[in-house]
N, C-alpha and C positions, 0 to 999 in steps of 0.2 A: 185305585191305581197308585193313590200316592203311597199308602200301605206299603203293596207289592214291592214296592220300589226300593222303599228302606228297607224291608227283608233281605231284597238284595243286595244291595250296599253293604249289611250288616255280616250275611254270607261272604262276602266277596273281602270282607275286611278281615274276616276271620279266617277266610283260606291262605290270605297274604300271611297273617302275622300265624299262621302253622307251618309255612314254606319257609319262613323266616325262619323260625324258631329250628325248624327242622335240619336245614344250612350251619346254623350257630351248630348243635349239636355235631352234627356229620365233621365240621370242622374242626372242633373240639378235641371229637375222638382220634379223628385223624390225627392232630398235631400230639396228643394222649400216646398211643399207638407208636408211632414215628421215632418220637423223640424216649420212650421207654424201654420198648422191647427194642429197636434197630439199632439204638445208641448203645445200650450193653453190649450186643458184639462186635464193637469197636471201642470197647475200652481197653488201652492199653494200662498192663500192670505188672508190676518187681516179678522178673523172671521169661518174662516176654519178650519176644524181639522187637526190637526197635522199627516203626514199621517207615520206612523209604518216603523221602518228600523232596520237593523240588520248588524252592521260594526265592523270590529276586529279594538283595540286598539295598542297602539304601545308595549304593555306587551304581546301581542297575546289572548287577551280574547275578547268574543265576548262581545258586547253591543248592545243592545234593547232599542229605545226611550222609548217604555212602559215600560221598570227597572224605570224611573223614574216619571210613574204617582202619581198626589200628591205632587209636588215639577215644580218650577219655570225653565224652560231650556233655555238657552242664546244659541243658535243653530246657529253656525257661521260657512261659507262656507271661505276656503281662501285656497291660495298657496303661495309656498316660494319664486317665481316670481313676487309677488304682490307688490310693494312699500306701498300703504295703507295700506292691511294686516301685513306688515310689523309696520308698526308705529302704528297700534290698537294694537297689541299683549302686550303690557308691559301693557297699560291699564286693558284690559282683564284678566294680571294674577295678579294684583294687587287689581281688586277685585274680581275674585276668591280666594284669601288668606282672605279676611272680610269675605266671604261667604262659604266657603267650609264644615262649621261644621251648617249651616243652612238649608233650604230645596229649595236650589236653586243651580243649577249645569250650567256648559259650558261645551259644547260639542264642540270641535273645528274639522271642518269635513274637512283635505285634501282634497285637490281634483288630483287624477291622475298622484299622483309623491311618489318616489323611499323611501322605508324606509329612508334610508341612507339620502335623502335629506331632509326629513321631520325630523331624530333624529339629523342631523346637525342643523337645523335651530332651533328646541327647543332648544339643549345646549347654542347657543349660543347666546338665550335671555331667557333664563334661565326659563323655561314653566315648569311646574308642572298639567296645567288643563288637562283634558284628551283630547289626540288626536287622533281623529278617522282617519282612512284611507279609501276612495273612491275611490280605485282604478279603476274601471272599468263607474264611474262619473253615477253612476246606483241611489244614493239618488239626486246627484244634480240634474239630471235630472227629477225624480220625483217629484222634490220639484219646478221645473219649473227655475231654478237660470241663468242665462244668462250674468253677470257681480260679478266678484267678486272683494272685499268679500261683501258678500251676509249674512244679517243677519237678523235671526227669531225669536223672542220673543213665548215662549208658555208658558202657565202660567198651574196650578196643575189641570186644567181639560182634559188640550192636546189639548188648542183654540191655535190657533197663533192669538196674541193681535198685535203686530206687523213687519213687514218685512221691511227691508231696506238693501239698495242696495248703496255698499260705504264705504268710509271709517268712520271711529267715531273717536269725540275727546276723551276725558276724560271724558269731562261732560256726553256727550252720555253712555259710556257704565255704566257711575256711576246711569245715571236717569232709563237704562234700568235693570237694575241690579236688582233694588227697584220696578220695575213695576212689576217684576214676582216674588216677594219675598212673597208667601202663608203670613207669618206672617204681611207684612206692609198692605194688604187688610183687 
């Protein structure tokens, strides 16, 4: 009997860890699958239309890329865990302050972090452009973004002219600034 018995335990332990196994795998694939093939037809890229999003601001009002058809959008993906995001941002609102009375805006899009963490890290680089919040990573995922910070150039028809992945110096956000400026075309 007592044989029998460990045969079966021994069965019974072996069919758990194949169920097991078998799960791990299925999920795997799934996530494999998912995030492979479904995510390439949602990456947006140079030449593409800008595709429509609707995200509260840290005043609690909502925003619509299309509020600003007709006007240049510097569409930046980042977090306060980002060291590059980190070092673009003074750039970014120093020319947001040349541009803010022209027809060209920054959108600066969170990605999946805590008011609190997003109005700490403004204060204390002193951010005035508007920042969107992503909480549930529903634009970045549609915009295909998979490193950040992640940035989109749309210019006043709603093309993305350009995308780039990384950090910028100066020069960069001052050259992209002027690419989507309606008046410098």
């Amino acid at each position: 009997m007592e044989k029998q018995d460990r045969i079966k335990r021994k069965r019974r332990r072996l069919f758990m860890r194949a169920a097991i196994l078998f799960s791990i795998v299925a999920a795997v694939g799934y996530v494999f699958v998912t995030n492979f093939f479904m995510a390439e037809a949602s990456i947006v890229n140079e030449g593409d239309d800008a595709p429509n999003f609707s995200l509260v601001n840290m005043e609690g009002e909502v925003v619509e890329l299309a509020d600003y058809e007709g006007q240049g959008v510097f569409l930046n993906f980042w977090g306060t865990y980002c060291p590059p995001c980190e070092d673009e941002m003074p750039y970014m609102e120093a020319e947001w302050q040349n541009y803010k009375d022209k027809d060209v805006e920054i959108l600066a899009v969170n990605v999946g972090e805590s008011e609190l963490q997003i109005d700490r890290f403004a204060n204390r680089h002193s951010l005035n452009f508007p920042i969107l919040k992503d909480s549930n990573r529903d634009v970045l995922n549609a915009y295909g973004v998979g490193v950040l910070p992640a940035t989109f150039l749309i210019d006043e028809h709603g093309e993305v002219i350009l995308k780039r992945e990384g950090g910028m110096s100066q020069e960069h956000v001052e050259n992209f600034m002027e690419m989507i400026d309606p008046a410098a075309s």
